[in-house]
N, C-alpha and C positions, 0 to 999 in steps of 0.2 A: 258177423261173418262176411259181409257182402264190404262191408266198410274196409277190412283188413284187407282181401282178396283187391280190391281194387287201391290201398294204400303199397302194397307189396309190388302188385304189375306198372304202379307208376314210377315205382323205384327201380325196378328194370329199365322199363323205357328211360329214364332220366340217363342211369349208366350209360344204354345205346347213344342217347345223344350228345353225352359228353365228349364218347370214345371217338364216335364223326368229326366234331367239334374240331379235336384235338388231330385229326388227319387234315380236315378242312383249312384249320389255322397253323398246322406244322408246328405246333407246339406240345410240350408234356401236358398227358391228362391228369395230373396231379395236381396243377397248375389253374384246371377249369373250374370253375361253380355255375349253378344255375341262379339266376335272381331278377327278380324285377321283371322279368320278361325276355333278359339275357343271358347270354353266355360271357360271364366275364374270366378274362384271365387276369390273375395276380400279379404274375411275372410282366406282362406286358399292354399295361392298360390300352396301346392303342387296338390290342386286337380285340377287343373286347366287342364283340356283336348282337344284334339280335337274333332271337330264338330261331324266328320264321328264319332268317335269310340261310341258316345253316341246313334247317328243315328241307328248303328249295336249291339248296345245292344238294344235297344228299339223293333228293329224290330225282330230279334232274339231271343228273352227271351222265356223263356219254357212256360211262362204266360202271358197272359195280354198282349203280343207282336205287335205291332202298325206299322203303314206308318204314318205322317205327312200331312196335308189336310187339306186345305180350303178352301172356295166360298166365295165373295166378290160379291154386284151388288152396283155399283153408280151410280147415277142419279143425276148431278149437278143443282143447284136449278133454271134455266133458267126458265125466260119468254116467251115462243112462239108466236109469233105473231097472232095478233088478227085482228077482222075487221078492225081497224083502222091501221094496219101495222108498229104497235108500238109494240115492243117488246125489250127485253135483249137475244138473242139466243148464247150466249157462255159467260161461266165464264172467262176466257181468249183470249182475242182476239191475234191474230198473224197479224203479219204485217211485212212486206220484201221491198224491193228495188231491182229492177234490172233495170243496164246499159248496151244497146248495142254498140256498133261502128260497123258499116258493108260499105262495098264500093259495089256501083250499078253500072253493065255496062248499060252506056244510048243506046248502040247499040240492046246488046242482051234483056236485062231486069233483068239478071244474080245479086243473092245476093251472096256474101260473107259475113262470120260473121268475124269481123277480132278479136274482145275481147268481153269477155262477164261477168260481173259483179253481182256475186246475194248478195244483202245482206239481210238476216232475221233475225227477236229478236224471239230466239228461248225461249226466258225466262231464261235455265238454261238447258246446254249442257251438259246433264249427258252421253251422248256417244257420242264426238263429232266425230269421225271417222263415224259413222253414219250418222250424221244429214248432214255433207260435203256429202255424197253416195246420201243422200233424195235429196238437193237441186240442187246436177250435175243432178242425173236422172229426174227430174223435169224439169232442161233448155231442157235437150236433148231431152223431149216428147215435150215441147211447143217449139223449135224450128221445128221438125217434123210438127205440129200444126200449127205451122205460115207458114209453105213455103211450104209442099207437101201434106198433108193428107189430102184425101175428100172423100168424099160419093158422088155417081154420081147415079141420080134417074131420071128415064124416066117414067112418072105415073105410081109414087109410087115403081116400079122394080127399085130393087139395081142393077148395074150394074157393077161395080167391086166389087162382094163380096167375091175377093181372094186376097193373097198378092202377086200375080202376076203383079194383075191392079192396089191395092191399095197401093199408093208408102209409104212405111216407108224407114226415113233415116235408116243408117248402120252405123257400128264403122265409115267407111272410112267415112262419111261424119260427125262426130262428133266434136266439138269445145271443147277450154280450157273453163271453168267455174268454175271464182275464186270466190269459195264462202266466205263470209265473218257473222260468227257469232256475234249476238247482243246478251247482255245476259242482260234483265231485268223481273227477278223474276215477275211470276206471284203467289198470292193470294192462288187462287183456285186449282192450278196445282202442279202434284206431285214434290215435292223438288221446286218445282216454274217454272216446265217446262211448254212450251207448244208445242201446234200440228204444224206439220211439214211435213202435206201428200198432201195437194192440194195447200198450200202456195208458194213453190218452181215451180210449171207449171203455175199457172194465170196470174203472170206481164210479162211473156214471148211475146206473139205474141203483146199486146202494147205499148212494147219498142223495140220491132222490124219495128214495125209500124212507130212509130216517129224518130225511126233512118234512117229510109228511107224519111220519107216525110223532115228530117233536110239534109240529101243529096243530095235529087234532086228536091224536092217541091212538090211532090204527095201526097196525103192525100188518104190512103188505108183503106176501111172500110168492107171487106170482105176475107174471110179465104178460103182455102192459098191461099197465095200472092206468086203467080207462077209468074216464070217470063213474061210468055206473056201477065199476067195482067201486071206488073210490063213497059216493051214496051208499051204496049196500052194507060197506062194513062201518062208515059211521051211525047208520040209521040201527046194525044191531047194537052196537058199542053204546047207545041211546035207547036200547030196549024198544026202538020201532021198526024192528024187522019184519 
């Protein structure tokens, strides 16, 4: 949504700058393109200019002197769910993968992550140095999510509601997360991208889950999965509970 809305208003502004362009250089706006950083014309390569300098005549002119501006609102044509809980609620859907590998001490309850795998079809990786930043910081909040973070309520009183009590991991406790982009063009999405904000934390804590129950045979259904749940449920699963 945010992709398109700002894909749309820059093709506004492009047109504004053309049409200057084409009063600036007294030539037909049919005639102009934007590229490279310029304004070139076809018909007459020497008028061919740079962006800024049009920019700075427009804004600067004794008359009629402008800024460049637009507002764009999208709203993709989604179905929202109804009573019957049938709907279409995203023009693009996103979809990821992630693998863990992790070793459990059967003594202490203690997880290590030893590798950690994300892969998402981000559609169309128009900054991928980016979306690789989205999908680490996403493992790193849902590993936090799976093994330490909780809200502790005694009727209804939060009881750690500092980050004193309330444990967040830290760099030093951070893993590798080799992300891995998929790129299959969505439709409805700007250039065929899609979203990339809550995709990279949600397969976190259950694939962490099932790398632990594929290491020691526990089946964990509650967050975080601290280690002395971790001990607890192997110690009944051993009949030394």
């Amino acid at each position: 949504m945010a992709g398109n809305s700002a894909l749309y208003a820059a093709q506004q502004v492009r047109e504004q700058i053309l049409n200057s362009a084409a009063d600036i250089l007294a030539t037909p706006r049919d005639g102009l393109d934007l590229e490279g950083g310029l304004v070139v014309c076809a018909d007459d390569p020497e008028k061919t200019t740079k962006i800024e300098k049009v920019l700075r005549k427009a804004h600067f002119a004794s008359a009629g002197n402008t800024m460049f501006m637009a507002a764009y609102f999208y709203e993709p044509p989604t179905d929202l769910l109804a009573g019957d809980f049938k709907g279409n609620y995203s023009m693009a859907y996103a979809w990821g993968c992630h693998g863990v590998e992790v070793e459990v001490d059967r003594r202490t309850g203690q997880i290590d992550i030893v590798r950690y795998i994300a892969a998402h079809d981000v559609g169309k990786a128009i900054n991928p140095l980016l979306l690789r930043g989205q999908i680490l910081g996403g493992g790193l909040q849902g590993i936090g999510w799976a093994l330490a973070e909780e809200m502790i309520f005694d009727q209804g009183k939060l009881l750690n509601p500092n980050f004193r009590d309330y444990k967040m991991l830290t760099a030093l406790d951070s893993v590798d997360v080799e992300p891995i982009l998929v790129e299959d063009p969505a439709a409805a999405g700007p250039y065929g991208a899609k979203g990339i904000g809550e995709p990279g934390l949600l397969p976190t804590a259950p694939a962490i889950a099932n790398a632990i129950y594929d290491a020691v045979g526990i089946r964990l259904r509650k967050l975080p999965m601290k280690p002395e749940m971790v001990l607890a449920a192997i110690m009944e699963a051993e009949g030394r509970g």
